[in-house]
PAVO-437635 format. One record per residue (C-alpha): x, y, z; chain; residue in three letters. Coordinates in nm, 3 decimals, padded with zeros to 5 digits. Example, Ala and Ser with C-alpha at 12.3 -4.5 7.8 and 13.67 -1.06 7.14 Angstrom:
<r u="01.230" v="-00.450" w="00.780" c="A" r="ala"/>
<r u="01.367" v="-00.106" w="00.714" c="A" r="ser"/>
This chain:
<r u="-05.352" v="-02.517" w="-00.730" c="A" r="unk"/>
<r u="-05.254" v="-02.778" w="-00.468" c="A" r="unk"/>
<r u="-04.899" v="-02.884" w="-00.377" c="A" r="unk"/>
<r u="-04.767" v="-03.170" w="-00.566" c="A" r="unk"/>
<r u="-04.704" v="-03.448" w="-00.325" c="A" r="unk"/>
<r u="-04.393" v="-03.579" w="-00.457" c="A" r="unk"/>
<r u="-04.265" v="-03.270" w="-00.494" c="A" r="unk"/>
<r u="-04.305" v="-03.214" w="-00.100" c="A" r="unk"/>
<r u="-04.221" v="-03.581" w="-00.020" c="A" r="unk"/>
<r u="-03.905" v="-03.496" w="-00.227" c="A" r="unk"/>
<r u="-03.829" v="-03.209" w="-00.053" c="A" r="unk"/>
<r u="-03.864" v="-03.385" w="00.264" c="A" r="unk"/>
<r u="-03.606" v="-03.644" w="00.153" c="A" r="unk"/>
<r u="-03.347" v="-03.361" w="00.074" c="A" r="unk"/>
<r u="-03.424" v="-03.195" w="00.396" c="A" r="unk"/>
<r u="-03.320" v="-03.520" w="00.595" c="A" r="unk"/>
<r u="-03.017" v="-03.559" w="00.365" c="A" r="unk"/>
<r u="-02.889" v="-03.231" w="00.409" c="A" r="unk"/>
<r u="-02.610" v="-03.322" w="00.661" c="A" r="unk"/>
<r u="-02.523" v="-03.592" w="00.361" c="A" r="unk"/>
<r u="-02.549" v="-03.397" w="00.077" c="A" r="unk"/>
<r u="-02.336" v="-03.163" w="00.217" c="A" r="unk"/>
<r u="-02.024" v="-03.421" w="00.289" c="A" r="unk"/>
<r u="-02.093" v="-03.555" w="00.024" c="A" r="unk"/>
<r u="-02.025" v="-03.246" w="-00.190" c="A" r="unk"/>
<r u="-01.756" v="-03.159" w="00.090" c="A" r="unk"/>
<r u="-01.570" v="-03.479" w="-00.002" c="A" r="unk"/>
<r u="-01.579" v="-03.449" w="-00.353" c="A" r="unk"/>
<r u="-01.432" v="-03.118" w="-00.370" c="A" r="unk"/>
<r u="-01.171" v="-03.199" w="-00.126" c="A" r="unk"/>
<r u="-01.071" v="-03.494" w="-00.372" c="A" r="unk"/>
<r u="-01.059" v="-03.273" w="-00.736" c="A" r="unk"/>
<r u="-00.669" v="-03.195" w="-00.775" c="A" r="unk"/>
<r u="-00.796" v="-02.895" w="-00.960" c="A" r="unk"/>
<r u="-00.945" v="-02.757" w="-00.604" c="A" r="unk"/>
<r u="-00.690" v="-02.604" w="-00.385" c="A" r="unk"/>
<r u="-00.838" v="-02.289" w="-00.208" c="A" r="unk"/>
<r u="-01.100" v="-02.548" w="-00.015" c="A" r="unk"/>
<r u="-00.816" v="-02.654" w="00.184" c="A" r="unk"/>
<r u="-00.746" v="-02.345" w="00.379" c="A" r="unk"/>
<r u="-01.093" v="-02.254" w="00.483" c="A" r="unk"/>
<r u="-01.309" v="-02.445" w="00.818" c="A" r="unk"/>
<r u="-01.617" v="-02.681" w="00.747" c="A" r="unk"/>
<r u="-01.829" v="-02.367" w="00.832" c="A" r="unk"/>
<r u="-01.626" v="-02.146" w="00.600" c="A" r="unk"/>
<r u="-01.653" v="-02.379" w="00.298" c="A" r="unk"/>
<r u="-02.028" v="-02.499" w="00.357" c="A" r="unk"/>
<r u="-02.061" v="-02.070" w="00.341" c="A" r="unk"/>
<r u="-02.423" v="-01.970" w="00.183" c="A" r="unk"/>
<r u="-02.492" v="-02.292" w="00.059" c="A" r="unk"/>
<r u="-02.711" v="-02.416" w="00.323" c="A" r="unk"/>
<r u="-02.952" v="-02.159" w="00.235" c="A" r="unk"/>
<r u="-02.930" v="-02.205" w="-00.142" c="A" r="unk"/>
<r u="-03.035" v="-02.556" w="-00.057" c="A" r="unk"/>
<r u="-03.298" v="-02.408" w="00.212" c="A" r="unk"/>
<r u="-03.423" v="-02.183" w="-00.135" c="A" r="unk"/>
<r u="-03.446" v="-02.494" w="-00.337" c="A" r="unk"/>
<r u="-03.665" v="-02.666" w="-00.075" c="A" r="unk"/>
<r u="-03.882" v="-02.389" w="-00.109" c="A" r="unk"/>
<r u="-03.871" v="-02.394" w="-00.460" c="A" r="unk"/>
<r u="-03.966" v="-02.726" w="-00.449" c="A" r="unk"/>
<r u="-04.306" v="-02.704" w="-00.226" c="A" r="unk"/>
<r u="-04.376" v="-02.361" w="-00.396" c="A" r="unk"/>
<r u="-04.694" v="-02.440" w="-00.651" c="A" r="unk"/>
<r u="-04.815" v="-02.064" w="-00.703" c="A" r="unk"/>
<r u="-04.644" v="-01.899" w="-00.961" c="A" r="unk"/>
<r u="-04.540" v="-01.566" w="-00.710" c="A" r="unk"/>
<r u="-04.416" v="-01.765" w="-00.449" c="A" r="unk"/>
<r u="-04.161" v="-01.980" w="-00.671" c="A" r="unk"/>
<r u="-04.041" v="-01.679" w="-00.779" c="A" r="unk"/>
<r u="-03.991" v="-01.545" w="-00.477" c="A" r="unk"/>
<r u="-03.789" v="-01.844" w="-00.391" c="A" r="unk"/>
<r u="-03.580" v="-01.811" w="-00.735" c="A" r="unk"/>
<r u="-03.543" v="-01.465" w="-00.594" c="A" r="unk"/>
<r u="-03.375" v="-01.548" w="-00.306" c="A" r="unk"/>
<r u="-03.163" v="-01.810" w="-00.438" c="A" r="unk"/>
<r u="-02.984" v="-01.612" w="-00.673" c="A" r="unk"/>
<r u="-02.921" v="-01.362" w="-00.386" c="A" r="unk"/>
<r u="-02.768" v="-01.650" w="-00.172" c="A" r="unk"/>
<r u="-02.585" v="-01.760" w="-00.500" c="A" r="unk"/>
<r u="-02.414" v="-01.436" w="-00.517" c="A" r="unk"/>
<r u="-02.311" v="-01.352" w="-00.173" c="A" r="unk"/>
<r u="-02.171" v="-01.737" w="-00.210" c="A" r="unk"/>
<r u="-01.954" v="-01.590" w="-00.500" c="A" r="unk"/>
<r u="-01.862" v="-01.301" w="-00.295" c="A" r="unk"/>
<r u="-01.758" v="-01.510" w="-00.020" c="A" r="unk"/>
<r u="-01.548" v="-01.717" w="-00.229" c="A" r="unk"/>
<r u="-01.353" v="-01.445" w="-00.382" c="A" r="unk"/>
<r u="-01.258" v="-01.295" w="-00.018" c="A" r="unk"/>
<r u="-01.121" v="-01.607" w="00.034" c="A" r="unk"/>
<r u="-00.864" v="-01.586" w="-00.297" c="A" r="unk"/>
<r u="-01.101" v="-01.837" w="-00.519" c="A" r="unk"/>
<r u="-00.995" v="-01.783" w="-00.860" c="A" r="unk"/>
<r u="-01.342" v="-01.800" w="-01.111" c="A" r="unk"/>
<r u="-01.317" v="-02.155" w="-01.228" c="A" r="unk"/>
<r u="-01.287" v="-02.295" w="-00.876" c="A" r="unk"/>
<r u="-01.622" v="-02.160" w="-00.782" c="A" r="unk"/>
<r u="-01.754" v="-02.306" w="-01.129" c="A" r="unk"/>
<r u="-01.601" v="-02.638" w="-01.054" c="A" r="unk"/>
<r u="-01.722" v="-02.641" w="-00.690" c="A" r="unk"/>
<r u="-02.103" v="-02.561" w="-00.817" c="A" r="unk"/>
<r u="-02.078" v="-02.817" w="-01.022" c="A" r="unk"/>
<r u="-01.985" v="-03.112" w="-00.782" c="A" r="unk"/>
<r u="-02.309" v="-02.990" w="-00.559" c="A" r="unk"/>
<r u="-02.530" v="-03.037" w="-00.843" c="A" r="unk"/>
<r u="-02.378" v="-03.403" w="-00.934" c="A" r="unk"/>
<r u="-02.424" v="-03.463" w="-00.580" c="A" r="unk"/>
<r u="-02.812" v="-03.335" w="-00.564" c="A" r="unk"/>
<r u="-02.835" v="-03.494" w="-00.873" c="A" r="unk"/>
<r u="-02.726" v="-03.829" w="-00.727" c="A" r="unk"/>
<r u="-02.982" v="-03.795" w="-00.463" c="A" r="unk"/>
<r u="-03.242" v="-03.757" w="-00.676" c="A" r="unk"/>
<r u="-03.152" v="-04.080" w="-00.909" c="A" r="unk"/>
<r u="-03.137" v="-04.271" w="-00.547" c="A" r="unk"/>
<r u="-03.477" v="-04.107" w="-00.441" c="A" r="unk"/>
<r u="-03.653" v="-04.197" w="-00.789" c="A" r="unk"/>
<r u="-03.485" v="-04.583" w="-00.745" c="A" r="unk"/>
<r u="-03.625" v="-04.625" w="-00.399" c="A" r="unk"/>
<r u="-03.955" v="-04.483" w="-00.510" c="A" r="unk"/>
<r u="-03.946" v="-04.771" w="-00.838" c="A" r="unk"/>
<r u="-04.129" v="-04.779" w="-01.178" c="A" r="unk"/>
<r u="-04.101" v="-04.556" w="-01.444" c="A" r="unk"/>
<r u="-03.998" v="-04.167" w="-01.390" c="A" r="unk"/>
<r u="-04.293" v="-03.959" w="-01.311" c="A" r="unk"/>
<r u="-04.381" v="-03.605" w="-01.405" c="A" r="unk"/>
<r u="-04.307" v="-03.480" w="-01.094" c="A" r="unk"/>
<r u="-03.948" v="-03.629" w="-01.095" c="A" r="unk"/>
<r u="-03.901" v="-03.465" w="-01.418" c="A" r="unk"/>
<r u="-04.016" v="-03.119" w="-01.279" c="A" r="unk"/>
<r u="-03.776" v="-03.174" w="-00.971" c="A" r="unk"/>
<r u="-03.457" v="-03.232" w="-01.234" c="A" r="unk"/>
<r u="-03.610" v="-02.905" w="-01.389" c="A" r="unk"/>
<r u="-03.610" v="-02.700" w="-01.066" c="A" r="unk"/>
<r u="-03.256" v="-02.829" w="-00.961" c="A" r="unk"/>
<r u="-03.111" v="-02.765" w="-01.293" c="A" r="unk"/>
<r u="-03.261" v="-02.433" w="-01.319" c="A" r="unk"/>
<r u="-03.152" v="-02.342" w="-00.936" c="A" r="unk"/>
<r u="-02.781" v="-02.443" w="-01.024" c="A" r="unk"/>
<r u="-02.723" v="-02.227" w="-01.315" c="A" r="unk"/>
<r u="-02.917" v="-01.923" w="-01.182" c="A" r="unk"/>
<r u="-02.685" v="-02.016" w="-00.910" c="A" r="unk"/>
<r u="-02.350" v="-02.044" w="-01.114" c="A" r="unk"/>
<r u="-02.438" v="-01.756" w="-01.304" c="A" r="unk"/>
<r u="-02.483" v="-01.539" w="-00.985" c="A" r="unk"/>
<r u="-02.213" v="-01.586" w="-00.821" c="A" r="unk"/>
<r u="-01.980" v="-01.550" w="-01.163" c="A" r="unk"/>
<r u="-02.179" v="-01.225" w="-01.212" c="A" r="unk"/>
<r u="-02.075" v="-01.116" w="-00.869" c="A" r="unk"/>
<r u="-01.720" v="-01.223" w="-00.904" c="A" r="unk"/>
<r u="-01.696" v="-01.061" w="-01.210" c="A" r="unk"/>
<r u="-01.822" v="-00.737" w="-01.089" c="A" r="unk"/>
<r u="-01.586" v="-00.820" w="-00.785" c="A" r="unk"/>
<r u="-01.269" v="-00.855" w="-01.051" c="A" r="unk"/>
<r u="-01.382" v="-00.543" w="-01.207" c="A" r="unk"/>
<r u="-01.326" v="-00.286" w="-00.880" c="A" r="unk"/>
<r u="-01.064" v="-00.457" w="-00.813" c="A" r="unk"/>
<r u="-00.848" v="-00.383" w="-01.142" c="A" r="unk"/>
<r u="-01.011" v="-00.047" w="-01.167" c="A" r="unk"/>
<r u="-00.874" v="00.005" w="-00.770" c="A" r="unk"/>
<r u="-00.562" v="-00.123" w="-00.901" c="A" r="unk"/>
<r u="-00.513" v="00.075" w="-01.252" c="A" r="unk"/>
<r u="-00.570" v="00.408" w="-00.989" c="A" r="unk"/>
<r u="-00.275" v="00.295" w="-00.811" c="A" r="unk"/>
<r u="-00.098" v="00.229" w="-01.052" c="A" r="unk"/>
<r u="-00.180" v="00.577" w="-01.219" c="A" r="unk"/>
<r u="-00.113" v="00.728" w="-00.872" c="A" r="unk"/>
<r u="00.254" v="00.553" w="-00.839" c="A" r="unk"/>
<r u="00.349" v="00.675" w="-01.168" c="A" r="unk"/>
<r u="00.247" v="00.994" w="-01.117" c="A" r="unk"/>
<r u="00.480" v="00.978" w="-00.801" c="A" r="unk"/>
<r u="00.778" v="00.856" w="-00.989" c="A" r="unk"/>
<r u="00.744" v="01.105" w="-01.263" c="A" r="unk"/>
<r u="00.706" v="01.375" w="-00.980" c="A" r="unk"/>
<r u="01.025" v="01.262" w="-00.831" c="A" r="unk"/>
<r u="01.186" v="01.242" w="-01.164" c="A" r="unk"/>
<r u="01.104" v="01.618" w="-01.203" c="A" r="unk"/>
<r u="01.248" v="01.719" w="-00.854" c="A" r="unk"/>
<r u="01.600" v="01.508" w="-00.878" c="A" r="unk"/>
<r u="01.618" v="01.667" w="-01.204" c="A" r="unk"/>
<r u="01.535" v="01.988" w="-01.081" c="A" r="unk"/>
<r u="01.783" v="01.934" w="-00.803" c="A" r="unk"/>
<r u="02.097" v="01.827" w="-01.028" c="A" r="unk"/>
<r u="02.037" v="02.119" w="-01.214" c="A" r="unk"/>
<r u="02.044" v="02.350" w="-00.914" c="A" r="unk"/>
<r u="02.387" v="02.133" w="-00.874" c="A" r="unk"/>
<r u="02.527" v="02.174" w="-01.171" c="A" r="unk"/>
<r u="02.420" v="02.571" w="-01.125" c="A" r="unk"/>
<r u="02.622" v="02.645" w="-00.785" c="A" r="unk"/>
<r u="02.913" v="02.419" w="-00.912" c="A" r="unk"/>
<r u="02.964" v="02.667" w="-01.212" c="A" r="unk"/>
<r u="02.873" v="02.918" w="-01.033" c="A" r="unk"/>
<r u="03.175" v="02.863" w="-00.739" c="A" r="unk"/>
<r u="03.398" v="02.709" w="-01.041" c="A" r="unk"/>
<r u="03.389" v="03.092" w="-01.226" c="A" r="unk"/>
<r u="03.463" v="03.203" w="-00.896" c="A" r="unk"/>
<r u="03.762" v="03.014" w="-00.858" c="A" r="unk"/>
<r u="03.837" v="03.090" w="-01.189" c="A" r="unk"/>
<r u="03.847" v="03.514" w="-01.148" c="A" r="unk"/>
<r u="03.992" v="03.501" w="-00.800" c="A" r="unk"/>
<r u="04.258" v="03.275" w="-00.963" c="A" r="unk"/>
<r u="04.327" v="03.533" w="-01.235" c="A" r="unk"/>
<r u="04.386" v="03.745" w="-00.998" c="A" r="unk"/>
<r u="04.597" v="03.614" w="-00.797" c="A" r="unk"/>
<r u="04.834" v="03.584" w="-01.135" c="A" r="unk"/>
<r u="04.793" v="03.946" w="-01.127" c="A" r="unk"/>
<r u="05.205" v="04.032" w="-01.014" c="A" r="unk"/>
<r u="05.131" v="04.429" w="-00.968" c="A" r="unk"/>
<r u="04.762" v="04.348" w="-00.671" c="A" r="unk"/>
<r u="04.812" v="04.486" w="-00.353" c="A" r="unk"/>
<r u="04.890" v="04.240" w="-00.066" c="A" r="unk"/>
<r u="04.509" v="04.330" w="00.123" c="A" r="unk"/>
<r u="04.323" v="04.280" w="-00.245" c="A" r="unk"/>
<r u="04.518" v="03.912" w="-00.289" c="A" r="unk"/>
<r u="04.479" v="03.882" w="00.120" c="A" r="unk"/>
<r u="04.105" v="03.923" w="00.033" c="A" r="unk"/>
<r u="04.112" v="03.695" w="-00.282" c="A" r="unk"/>
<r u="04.282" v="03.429" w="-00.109" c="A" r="unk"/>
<r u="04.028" v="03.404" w="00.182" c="A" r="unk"/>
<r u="03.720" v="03.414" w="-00.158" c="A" r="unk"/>
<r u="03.934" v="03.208" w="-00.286" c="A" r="unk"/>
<r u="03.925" v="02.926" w="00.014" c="A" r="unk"/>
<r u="03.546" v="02.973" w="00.118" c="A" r="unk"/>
<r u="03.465" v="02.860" w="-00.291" c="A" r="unk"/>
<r u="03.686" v="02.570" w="-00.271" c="A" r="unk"/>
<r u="03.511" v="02.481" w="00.109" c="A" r="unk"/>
<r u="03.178" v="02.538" w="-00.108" c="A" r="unk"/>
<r u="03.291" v="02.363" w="-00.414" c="A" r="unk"/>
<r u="03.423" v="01.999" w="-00.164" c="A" r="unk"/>
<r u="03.060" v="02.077" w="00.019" c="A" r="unk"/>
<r u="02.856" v="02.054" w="-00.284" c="A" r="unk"/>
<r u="03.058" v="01.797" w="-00.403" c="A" r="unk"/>
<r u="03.017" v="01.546" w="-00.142" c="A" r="unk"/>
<r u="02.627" v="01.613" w="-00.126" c="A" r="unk"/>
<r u="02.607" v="01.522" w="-00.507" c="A" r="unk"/>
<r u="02.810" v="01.211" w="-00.376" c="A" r="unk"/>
<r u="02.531" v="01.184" w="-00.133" c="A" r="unk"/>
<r u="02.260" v="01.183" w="-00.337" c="A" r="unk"/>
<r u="02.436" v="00.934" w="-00.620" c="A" r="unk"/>
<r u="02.461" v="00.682" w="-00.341" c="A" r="unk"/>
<r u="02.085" v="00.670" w="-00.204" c="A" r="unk"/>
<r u="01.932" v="00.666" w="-00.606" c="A" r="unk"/>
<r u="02.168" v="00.385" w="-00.614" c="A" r="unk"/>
<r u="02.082" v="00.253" w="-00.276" c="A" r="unk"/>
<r u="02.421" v="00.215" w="-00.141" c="A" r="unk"/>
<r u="02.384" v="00.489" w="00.147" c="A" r="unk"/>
<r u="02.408" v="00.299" w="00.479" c="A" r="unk"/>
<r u="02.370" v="00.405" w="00.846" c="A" r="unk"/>
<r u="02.626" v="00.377" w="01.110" c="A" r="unk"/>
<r u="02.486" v="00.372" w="01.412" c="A" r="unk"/>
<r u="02.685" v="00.449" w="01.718" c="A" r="unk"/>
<r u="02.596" v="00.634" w="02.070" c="A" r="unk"/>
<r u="02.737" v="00.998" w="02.026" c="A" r="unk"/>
<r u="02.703" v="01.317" w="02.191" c="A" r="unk"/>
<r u="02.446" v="01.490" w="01.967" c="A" r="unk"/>
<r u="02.475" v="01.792" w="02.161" c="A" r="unk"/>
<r u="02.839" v="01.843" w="02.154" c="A" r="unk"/>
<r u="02.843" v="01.807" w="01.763" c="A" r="unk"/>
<r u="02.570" v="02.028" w="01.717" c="A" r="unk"/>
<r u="02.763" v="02.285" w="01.961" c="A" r="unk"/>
<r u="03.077" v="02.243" w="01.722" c="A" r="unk"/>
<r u="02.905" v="02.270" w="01.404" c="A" r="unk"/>
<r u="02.733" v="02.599" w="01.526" c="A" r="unk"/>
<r u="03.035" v="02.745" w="01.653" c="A" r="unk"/>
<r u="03.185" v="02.679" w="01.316" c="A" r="unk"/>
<r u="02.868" v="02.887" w="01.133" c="A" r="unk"/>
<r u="02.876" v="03.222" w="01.388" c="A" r="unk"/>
<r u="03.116" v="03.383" w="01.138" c="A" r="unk"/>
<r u="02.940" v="03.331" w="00.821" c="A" r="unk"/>
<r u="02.617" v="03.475" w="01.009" c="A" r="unk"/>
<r u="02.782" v="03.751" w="01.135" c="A" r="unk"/>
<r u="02.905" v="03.819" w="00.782" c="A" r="unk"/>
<r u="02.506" v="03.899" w="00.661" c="A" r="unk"/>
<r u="02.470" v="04.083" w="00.971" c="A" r="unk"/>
<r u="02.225" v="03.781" w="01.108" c="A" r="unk"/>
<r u="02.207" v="03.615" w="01.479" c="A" r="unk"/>
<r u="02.312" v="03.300" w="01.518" c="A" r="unk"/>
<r u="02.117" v="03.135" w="01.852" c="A" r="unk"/>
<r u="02.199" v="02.822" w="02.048" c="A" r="unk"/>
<r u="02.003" v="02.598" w="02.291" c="A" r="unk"/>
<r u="01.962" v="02.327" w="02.423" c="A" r="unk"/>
<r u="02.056" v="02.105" w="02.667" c="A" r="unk"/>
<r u="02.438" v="02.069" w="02.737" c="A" r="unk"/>
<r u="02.464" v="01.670" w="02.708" c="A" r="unk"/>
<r u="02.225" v="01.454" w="02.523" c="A" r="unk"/>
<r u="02.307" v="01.132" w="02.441" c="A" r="unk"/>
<r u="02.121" v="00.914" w="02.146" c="A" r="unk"/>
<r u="02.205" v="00.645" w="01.905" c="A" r="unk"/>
<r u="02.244" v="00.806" w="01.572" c="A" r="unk"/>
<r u="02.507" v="00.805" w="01.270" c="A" r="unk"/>
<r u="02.701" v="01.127" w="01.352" c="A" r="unk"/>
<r u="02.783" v="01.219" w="01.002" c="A" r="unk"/>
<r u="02.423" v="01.204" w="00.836" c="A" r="unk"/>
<r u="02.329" v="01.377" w="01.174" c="A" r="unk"/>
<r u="02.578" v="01.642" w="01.137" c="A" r="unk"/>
<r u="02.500" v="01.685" w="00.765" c="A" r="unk"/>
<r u="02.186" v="01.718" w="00.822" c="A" r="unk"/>
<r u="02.187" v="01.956" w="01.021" c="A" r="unk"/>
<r u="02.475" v="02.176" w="00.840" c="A" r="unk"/>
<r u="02.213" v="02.183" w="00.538" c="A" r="unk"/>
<r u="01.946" v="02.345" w="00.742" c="A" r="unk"/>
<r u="02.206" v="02.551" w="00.862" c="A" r="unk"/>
<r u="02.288" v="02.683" w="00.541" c="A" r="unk"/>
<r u="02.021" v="02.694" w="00.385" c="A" r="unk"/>
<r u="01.858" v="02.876" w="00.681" c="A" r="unk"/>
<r u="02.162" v="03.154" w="00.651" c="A" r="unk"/>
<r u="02.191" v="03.188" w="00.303" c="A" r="unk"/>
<r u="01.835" v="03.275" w="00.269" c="A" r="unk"/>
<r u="01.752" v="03.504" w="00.597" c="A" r="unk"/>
<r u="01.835" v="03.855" w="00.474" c="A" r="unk"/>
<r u="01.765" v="03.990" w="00.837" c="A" r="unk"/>
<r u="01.716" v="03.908" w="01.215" c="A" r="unk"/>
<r u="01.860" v="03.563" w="01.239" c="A" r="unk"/>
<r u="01.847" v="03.198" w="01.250" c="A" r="unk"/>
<r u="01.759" v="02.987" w="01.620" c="A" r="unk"/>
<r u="01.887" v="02.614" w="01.644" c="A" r="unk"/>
<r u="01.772" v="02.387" w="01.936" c="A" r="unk"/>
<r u="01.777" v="02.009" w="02.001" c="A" r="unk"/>
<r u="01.566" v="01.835" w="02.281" c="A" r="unk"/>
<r u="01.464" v="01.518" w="02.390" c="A" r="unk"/>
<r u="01.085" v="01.384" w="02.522" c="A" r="unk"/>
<r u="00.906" v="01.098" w="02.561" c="A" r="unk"/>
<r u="00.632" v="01.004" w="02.279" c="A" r="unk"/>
<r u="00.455" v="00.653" w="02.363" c="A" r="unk"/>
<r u="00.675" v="00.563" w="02.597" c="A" r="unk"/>
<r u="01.016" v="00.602" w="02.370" c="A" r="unk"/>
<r u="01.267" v="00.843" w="02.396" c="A" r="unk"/>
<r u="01.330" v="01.068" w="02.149" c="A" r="unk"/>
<r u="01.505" v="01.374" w="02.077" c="A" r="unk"/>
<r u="01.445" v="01.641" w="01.804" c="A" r="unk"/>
<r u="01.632" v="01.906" w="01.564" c="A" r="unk"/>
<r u="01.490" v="02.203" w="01.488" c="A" r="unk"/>
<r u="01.590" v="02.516" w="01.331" c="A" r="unk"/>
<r u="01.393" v="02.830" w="01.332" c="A" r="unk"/>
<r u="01.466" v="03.163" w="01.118" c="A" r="unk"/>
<r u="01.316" v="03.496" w="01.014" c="A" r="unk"/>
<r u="01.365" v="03.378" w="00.619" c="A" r="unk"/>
<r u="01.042" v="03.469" w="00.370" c="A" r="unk"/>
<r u="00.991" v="03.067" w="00.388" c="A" r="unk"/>
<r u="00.892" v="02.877" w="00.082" c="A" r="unk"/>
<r u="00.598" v="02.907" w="-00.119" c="A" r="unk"/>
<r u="00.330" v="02.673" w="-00.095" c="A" r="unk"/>
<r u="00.296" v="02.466" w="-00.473" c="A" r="unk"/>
C-alpha cells in the first residue's frame, strides 16, 4: 500500500516546526502556575526525550505497512517512558508530568488545526487519521511514562520501608543493650552497697581486732571509691541519652595523664597478681577534653584488670600521621579470654 501524501506532507510540516513546537510547548509550561519543577532544569534538560517521541510520531506518520507503524508505536512508548524516568530524577511529582504531556499535545494539536486551515476546504480523511495517530501517540505516551513513574514510586517506598525496618531494628537493638547495661548498673551498685553494708556491721562490732577493722576499713574505702565511680558513669550515660554531654576541648598533656592514671592502677594489678605495662612516648601533646580522655581510658583500664585472671594488661599511646593529619591513639592490650563474638 502506498504512502498517503498528506500524511507525509504533514509530517514534513511538523518536521520544519519542530524548533516551534517545541517553544511553543516550552512556553506554555513555563506559564502554568501549577508547573514548578520546569524551572530548575536547562532547555536541554526539559526538552529531555521528547525530541524523539516527536521523531517516533513522524515515523508514525509516513509508516503505511501495518509492521512498521508498530514498530514506530514501539519505540515511542519506549521514549515515553525513559521521558517519565527522567522526570522523576529530576523530583517531578506524577501530575506534573501529566500536565506537561498534555500542553505538548494542545500544542501539536494547534499545529495541526493551522496546517488543515492553510491547506482549506473541508477536513479530509487523512487529517482525521493524523488527529488519530497524535491522539493515540500521546496517551501511549502519558501512560508510559506514568507506568514508569509508578514502578519508579514503587522501589522507592519499598527501599524506604527496608530502612525504615532496618532503623527500627537498630533502635530496638540499642534499647536492649542500655537496658542490659542499667541492669549491669543497678547489679554492681547492690552489689558494692551490701558490701558497705557488712563491712559497716562490722565495724559496729566493739570486741574486732584492730588488723580485722584495719582491713575492713581499707574494703570499706575501695567500695565507696567503686560505689562514686559507678555513680558518676550512670551520670555519664543519663547525660548523652539526654544529649546534654558536651566536649571541652583544651591542649593537654595526654601523656602525663595517662602516666598518672596508670600509676594510680599498679596496686590494684598487683593485687590479682597481674603486670601492669607502660609506654609510650614521654610528652605528647593533642587537643582533647582531659576528663572524657581520662575516663576513657580508666574504663579500659578496669575493665581490662578486672577481667585478666593472669599475665597482665599493656597500655600505650602514640601519635602518626594518617592523610596528612596528626593523630594519636590509645590502646590497651591484655591476656583476658576476650569477648565472645554474638
Amino acid at each position: 500500500m502506498a504512502e498517503d501524501p498528506q500524511l507525509t506532507d504533514l509530517a514534513n510540516h511538523l518536521a520544519a516546526r519542530r524548533t516551534a513546537i517545541l517553544e511553543r510547548w516550552r512556553r506554555a509550561v513555563e506559564t502554568d502556575p501549577r508547573l514548578t519543577s520546569a524551572s530548575a532544569l536547562t532547555r536541554t534538560q526539559f526538552y529531555d526525550h521528547i525530541p524523539a517521541v516527536l521523531d517516533a510520531l513522524d515515523n508514525w506518520l509516513r509508516s503505511e505497512p501495518p509492521s512498521e507503524r508498530a514498530q514506530a508505536e514501539q519505540e515511542q512508548k519506549e521514549t515515553a517512558a525513559e521521558h517519565g524516568f527522567h522526570r522523576w530524577h529530576h523530583g517531578y511529582d506524577q501530575t506534573e508530568v501529566m500536565r506537561e504531556w498534555s500542553h505538548l499535545y494542545f500544542c501539536l494539536i494547534d499545529e495541526l488545526d493551522d496546517y488543515a486551515s492553510a491547506a482549506g476546504g473541508p477536513e479530509t480523511s487523512s487529517m482525521r487519521v493524523a488527529r488519530r495517530i497524535v491522539a493515540r501517540c500521546f496517551s501511549d505516551g502519558v501512560i508510559e511514562s506514568a507506568a514508569r513513574y509508578s514502578r519508579l514510586q514503587q522501589i522507592e517506598a519499598a527501599e524506604r520501608v527496608r530502612d525504615l525496618e532496618q532503623a527500627v531494628a537498630q533502635v530496638e537493638e540499642m534499647e536492649l543493650r542500655r537496658a542490659e547495661m542499667w541492669r549491669e548498673a543497678a547489679h554492681d551498685l547492690r552489689g558494692n552497697l551490701g558490701v558497705v553494708k557488712n563491712v559497716t556491721a562490722a565495724l559496729n562490732y566493739k570486741d574486732a581486732p584492730e588488723p580485722m577493722r584495719a582491713e575492713f576499713l581499707q574494703i570499706l574505702e575501695k567500695s565507696v571509691a567503686s560505689l562514686h565511680a559507678l555513680l558518676d558513669d550512670m551520670v555519664v550515660l543519663s547525660r548523652l541519652e539526654a544529649g546534654h554531654e558536651r566536649r571541652d576541648i583544651a591542649t593537654i598533656d595526654v601523656a602525663a595523664l595517662l602516666k598518672e592514671l596508670c600509676a594510680g592502677f599498679q596496686a590494684a594489678a598487683r593485687e590479682r597478681g597481674l603486670f601492669l605495662h607502660v609506654e609510650g612516648p614521654s610528652a605528647l601533646i593533642v587537643e582533647g577534653d582531659a576528663v572524657k580522655i581520662r575516663r576513657i581510658a580508666q574504663n579500659l583500664l578496669l575493665n581490662a584488670i578486672k577481667y585478666t585472671e593472669k599475665g597482665g594488661v599493656r597500655i600505650k599511646w602514640t601519635d602518626f600521621d594518617a592523610d596528612g593529619l596528626q593523630k594519636w591513639a590509645l590502646i590497651v592490650q591484655d591476656t583476658g579470654p576476650g569477648f565472645e563474638s554474638t
